[in-house]
Backbone as JSON, one array per atom type, in Angstrom:
{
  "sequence": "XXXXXXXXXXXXXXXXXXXXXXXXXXXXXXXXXXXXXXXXXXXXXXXXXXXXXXXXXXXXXXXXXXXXXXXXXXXXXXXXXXXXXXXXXXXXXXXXXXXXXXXXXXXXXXXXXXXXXXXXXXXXXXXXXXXXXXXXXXXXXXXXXXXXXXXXXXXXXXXXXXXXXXXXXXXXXXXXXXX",
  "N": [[53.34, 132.89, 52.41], [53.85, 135.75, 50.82], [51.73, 137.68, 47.95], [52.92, 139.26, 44.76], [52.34, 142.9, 43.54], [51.92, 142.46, 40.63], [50.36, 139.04, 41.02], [48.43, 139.4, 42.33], [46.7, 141.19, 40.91], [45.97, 139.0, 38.47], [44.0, 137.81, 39.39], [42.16, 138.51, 41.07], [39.79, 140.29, 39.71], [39.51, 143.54, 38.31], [42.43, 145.3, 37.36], [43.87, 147.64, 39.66], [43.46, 150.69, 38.26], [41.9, 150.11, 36.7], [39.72, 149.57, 37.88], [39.08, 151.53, 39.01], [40.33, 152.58, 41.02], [43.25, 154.5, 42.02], [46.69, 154.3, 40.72], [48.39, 155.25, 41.04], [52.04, 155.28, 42.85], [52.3, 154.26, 46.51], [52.41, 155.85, 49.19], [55.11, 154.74, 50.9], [56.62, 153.37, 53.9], [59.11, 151.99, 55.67], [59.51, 150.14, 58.68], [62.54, 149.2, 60.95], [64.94, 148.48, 62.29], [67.44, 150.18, 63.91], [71.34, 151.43, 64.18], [74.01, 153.9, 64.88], [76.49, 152.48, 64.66], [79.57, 152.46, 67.04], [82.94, 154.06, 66.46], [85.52, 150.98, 65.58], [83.37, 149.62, 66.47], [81.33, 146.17, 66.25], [79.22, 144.11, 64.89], [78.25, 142.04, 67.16], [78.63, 143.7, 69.43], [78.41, 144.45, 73.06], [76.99, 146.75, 73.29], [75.8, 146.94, 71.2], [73.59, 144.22, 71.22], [72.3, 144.64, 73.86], [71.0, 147.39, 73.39], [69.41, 146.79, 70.76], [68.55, 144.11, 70.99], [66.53, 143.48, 72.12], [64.34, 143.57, 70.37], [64.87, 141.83, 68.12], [64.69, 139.45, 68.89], [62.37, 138.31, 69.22], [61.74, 137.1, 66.67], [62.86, 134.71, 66.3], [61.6, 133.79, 68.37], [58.99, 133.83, 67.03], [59.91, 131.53, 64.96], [59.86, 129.89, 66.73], [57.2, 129.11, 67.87], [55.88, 128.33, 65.27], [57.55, 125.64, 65.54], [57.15, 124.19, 68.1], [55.34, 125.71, 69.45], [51.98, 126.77, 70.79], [51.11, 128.15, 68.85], [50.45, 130.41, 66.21], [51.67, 130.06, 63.01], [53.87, 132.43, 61.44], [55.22, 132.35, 59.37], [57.7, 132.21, 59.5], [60.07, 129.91, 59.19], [62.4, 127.81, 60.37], [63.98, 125.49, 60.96], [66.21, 123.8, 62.25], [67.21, 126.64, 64.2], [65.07, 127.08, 65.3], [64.78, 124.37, 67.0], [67.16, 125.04, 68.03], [66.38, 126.94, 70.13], [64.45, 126.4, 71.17], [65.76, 124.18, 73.0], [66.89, 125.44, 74.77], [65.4, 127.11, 75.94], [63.85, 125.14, 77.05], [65.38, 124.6, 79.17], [66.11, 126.96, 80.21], [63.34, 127.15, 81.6], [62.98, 124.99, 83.02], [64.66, 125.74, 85.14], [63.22, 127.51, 86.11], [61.12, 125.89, 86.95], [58.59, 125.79, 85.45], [56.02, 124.33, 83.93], [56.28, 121.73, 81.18], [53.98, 122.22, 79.34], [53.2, 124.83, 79.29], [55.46, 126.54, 78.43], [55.45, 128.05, 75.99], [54.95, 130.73, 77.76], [57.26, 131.28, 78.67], [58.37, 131.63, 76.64], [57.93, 134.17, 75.68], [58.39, 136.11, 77.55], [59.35, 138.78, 78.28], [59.62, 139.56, 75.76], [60.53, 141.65, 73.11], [60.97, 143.56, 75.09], [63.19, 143.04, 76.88], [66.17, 141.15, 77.03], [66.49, 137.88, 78.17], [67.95, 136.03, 80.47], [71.1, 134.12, 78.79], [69.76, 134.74, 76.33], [70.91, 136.26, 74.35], [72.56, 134.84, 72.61], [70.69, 135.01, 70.44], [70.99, 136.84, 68.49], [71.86, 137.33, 66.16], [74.0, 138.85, 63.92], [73.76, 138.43, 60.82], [71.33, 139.16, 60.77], [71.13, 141.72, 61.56], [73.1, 143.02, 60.0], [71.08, 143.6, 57.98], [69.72, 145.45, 58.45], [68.85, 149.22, 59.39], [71.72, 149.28, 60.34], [75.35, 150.12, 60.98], [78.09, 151.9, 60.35], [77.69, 155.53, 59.73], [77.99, 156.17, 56.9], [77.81, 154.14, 55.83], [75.11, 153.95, 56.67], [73.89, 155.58, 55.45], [74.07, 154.25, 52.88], [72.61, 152.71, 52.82], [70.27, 153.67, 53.44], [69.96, 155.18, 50.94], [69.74, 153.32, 49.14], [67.29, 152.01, 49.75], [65.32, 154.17, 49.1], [65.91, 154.09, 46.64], [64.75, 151.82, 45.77], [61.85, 152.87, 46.03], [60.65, 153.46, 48.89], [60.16, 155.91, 51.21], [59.68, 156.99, 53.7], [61.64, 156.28, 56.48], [61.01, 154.45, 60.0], [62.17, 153.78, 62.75], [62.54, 151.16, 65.16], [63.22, 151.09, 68.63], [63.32, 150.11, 71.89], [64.31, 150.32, 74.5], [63.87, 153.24, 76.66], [66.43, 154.9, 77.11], [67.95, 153.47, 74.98], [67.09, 154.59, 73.1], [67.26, 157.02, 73.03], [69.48, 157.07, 72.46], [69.85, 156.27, 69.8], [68.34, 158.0, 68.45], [69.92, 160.34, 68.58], [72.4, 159.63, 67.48], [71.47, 158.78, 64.78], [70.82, 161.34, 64.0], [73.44, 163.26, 64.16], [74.75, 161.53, 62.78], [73.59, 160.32, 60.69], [71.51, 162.3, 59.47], [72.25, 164.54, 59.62], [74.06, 164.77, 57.63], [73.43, 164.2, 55.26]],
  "CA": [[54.07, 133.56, 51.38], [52.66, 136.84, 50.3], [51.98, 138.02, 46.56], [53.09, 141.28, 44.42], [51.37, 143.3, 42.54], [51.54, 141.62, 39.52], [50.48, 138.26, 40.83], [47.18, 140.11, 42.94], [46.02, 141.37, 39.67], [45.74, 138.55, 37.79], [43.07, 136.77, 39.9], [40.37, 139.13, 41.89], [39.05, 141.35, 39.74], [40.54, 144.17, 36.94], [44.06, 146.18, 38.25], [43.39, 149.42, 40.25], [43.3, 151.45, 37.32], [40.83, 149.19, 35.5], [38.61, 149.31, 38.53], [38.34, 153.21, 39.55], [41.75, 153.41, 41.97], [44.96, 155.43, 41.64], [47.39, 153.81, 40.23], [49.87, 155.9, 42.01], [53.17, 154.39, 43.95], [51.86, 154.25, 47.25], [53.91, 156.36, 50.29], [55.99, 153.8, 52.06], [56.95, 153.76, 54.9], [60.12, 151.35, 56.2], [60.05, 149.75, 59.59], [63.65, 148.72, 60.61], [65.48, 148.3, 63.1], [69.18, 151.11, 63.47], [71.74, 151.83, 65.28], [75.16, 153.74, 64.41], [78.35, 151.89, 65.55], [81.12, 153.41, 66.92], [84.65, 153.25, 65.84], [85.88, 149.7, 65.91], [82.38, 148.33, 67.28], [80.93, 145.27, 65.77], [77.71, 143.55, 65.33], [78.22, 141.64, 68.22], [79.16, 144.38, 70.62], [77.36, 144.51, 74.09], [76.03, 147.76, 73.67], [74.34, 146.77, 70.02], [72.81, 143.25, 71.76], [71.51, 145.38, 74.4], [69.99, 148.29, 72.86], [68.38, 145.91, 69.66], [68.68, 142.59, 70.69], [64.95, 142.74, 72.38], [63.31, 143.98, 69.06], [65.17, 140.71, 66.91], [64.95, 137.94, 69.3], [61.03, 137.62, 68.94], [61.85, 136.13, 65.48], [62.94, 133.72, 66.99], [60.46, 133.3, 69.16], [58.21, 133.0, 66.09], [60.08, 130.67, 64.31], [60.08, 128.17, 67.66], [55.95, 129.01, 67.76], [55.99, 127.35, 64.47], [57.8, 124.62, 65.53], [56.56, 124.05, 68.5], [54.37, 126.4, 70.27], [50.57, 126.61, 70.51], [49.96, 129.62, 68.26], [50.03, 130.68, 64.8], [53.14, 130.12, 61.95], [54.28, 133.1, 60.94], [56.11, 131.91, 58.09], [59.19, 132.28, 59.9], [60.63, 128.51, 59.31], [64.07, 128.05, 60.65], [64.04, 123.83, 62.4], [67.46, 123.91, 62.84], [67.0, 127.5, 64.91], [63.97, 126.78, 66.24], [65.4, 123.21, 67.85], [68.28, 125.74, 69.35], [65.65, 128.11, 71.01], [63.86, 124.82, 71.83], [66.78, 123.66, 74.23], [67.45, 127.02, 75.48], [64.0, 127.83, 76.52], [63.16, 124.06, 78.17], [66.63, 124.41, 80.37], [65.57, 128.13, 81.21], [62.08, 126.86, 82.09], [63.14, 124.22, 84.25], [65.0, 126.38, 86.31], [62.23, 128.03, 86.67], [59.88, 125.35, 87.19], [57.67, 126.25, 84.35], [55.14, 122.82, 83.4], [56.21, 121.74, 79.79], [52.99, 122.46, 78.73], [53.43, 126.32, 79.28], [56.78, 126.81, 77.31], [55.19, 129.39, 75.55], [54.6, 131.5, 78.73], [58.96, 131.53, 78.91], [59.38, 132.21, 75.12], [57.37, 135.83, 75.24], [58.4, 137.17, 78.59], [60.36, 139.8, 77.55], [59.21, 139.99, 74.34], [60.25, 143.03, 73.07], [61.24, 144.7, 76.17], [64.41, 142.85, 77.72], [66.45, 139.52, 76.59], [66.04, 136.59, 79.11], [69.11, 135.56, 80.41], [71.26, 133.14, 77.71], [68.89, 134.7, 74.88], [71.39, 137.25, 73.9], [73.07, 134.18, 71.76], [69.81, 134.71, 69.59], [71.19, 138.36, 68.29], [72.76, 137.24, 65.01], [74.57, 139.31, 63.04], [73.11, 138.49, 59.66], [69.89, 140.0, 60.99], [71.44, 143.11, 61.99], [73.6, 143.54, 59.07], [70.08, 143.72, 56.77], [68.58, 146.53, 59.25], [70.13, 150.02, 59.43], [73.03, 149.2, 61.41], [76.63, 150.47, 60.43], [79.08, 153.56, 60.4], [77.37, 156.65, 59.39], [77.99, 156.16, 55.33], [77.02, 152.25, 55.72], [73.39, 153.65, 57.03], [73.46, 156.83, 54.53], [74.25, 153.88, 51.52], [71.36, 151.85, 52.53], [69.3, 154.61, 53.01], [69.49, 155.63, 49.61], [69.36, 151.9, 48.54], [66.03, 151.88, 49.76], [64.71, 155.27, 48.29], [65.48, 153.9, 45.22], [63.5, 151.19, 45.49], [60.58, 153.05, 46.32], [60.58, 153.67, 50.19], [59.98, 156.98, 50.99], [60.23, 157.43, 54.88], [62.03, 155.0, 57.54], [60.49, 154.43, 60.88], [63.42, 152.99, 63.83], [62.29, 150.71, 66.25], [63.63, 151.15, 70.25], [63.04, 149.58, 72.91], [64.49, 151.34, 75.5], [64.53, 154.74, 76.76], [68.14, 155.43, 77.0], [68.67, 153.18, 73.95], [66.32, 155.26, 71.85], [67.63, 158.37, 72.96], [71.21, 157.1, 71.44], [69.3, 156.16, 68.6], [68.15, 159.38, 68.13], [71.14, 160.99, 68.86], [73.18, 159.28, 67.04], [71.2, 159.5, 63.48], [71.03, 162.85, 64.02], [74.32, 163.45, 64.55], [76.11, 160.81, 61.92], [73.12, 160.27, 59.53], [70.5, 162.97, 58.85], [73.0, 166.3, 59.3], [75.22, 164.54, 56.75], [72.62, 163.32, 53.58]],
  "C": [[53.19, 134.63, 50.77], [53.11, 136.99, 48.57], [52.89, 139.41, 46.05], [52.27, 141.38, 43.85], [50.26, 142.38, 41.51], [50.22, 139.92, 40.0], [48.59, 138.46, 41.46], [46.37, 140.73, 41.75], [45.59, 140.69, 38.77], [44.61, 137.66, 38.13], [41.88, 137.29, 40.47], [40.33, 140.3, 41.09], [40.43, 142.28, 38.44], [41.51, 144.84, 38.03], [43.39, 147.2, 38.97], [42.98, 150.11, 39.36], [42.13, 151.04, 36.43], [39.44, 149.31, 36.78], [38.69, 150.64, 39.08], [39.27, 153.5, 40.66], [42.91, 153.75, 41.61], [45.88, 153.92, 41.54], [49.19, 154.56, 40.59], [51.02, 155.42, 43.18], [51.76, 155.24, 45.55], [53.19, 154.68, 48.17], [54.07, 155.25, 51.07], [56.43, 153.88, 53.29], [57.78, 152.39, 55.96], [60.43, 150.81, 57.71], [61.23, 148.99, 59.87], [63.92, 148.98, 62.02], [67.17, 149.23, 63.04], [69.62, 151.41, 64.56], [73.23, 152.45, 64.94], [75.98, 152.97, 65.23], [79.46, 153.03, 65.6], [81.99, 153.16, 66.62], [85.13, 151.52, 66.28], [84.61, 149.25, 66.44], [82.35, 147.2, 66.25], [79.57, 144.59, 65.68], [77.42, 142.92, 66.49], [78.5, 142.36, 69.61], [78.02, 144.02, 71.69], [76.63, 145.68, 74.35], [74.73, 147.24, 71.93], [72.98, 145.36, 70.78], [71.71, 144.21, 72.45], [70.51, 146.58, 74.12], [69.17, 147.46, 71.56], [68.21, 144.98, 69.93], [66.96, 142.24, 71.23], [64.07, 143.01, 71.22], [64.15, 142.78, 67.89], [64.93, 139.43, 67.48], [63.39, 137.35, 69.27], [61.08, 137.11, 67.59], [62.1, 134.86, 65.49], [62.04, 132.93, 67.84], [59.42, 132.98, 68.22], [58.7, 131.29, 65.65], [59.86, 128.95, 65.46], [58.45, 128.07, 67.72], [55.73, 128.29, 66.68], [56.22, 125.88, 64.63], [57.51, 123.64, 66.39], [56.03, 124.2, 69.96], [52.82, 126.06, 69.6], [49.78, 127.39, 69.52], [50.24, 129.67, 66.44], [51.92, 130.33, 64.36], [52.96, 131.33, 61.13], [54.43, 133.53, 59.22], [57.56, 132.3, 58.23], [59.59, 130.98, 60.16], [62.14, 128.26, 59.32], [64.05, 126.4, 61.24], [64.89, 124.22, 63.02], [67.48, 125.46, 64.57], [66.13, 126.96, 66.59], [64.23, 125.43, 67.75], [66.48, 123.91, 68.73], [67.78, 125.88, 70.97], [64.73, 127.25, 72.14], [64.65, 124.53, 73.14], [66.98, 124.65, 75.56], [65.99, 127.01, 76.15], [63.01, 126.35, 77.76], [63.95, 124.54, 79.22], [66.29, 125.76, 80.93], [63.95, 128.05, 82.26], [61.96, 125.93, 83.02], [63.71, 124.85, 85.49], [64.03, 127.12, 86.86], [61.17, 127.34, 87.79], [58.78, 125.64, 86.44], [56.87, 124.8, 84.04], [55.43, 123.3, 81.71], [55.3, 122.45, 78.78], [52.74, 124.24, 78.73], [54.77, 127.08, 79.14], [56.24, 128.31, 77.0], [55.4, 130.51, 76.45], [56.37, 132.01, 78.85], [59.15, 132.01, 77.66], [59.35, 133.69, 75.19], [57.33, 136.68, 76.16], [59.47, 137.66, 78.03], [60.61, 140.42, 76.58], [59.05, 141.44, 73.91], [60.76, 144.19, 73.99], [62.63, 144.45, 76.82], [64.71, 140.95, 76.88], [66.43, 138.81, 78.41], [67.86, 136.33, 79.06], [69.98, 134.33, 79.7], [70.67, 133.73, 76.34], [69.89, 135.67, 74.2], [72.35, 136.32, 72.44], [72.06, 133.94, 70.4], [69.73, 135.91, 68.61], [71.69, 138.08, 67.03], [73.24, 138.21, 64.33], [74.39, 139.71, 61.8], [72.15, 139.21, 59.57], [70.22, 141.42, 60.61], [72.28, 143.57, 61.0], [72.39, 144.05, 57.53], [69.57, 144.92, 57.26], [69.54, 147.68, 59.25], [71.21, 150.2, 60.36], [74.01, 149.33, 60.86], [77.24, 152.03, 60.83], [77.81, 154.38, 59.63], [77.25, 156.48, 58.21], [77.62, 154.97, 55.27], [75.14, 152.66, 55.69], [73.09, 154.88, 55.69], [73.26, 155.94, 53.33], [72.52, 152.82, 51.38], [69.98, 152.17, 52.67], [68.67, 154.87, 51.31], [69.08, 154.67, 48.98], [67.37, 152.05, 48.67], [65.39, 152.89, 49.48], [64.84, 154.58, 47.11], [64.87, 153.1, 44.55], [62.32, 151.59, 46.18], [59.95, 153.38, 48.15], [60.71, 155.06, 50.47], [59.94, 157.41, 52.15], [60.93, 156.04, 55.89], [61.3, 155.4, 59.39], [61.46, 153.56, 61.71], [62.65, 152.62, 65.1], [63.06, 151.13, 67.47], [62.51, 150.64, 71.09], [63.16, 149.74, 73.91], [64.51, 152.29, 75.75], [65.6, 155.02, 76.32], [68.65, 154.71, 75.62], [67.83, 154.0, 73.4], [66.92, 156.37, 71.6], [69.0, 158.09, 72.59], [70.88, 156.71, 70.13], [68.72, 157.27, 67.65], [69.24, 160.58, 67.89], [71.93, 161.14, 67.91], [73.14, 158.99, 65.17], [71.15, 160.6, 63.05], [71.91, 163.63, 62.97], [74.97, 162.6, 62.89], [75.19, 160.4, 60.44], [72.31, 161.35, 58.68], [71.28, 164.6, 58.58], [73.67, 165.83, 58.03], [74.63, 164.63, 55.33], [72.0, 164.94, 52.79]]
}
């Protein structure tokens, strides 16, 4: 669990300002995940899975490292999840032939670059409704949302060529000519 400000100041030492540093907002800078939708799409479409779904499903993959992989906790704690990704990832690993003991080695192929066949049920919705995903005025409202708390450029993940370049395209086009 990380601190704020406030809570970092009260324990090492005097504030920035008390100790000889700016005290000035600091430039931000927003990593996120976007994508517009087209008419009638949905969060679940097969072109949103596919173009984002390999940049959300390693959360997943944390949260099952937590639960139980060999490596570090995040602080992404999900059981319930994690026990999903759990099932999913033995039954893909058996088909493989994978030794229990190298699970891990099945969670993080793909990581990032392509979903694993079955993993596309790890794309939720909720996720993707927090990241800039929506119509054109959905991504312009949560744009500004986040300027006004203090964010000051956004940075859009891709993962694919061809999805990036509709990612590009398509803010262009429906978010940045418009604002």
């Amino acid at each position: 669990m990380g601190l704020n400000a406030h809570q970092c100041s009260r324990g090492g030492g005097p504030p920035a300002g008390g100790g000889g540093r700016s005290t000035e907002k600091p430039y931000t800078v927003g990593l996120t995940t976007g994508l517009v939708l087209q008419d009638g799409e949905g969060f679940d479409s097969g072109r949103v899975t596919r173009i984002l779904g390999p940049g959300m499903v390693p959360g997943v993959h944390a949260m099952w490292e937590a639960a139980y992989g060999p490596g570090a906790n995040l602080g992404m704690d999900n059981p319930d999840l994690a026990g999903e990704y759990h099932s999913y990832i033995r039954g893909y690993s058996a088909a493989k032939g994978t030794p229990e003991d190298r699970l891990y080695l099945d969670v993080h192929e793909g990581h990032m670059v392509y979903l694993k066949p079955g993993e596309e049920r790890f794309v939720f919705p909720q996720v993707l409704e927090r990241s800039l995903v929506g119509t054109g005025p959905e991504i312009i409202e949560k744009i500004e949302h986040l300027e006004s708390i203090g964010v000051d450029n956004i940075a859009l993940t891709a993962n694919d060529p061809a999805g990036a370049r509709e990612i590009i395209d398509d803010f262009s086009r429906e978010v940045i000519q418009k604002r």
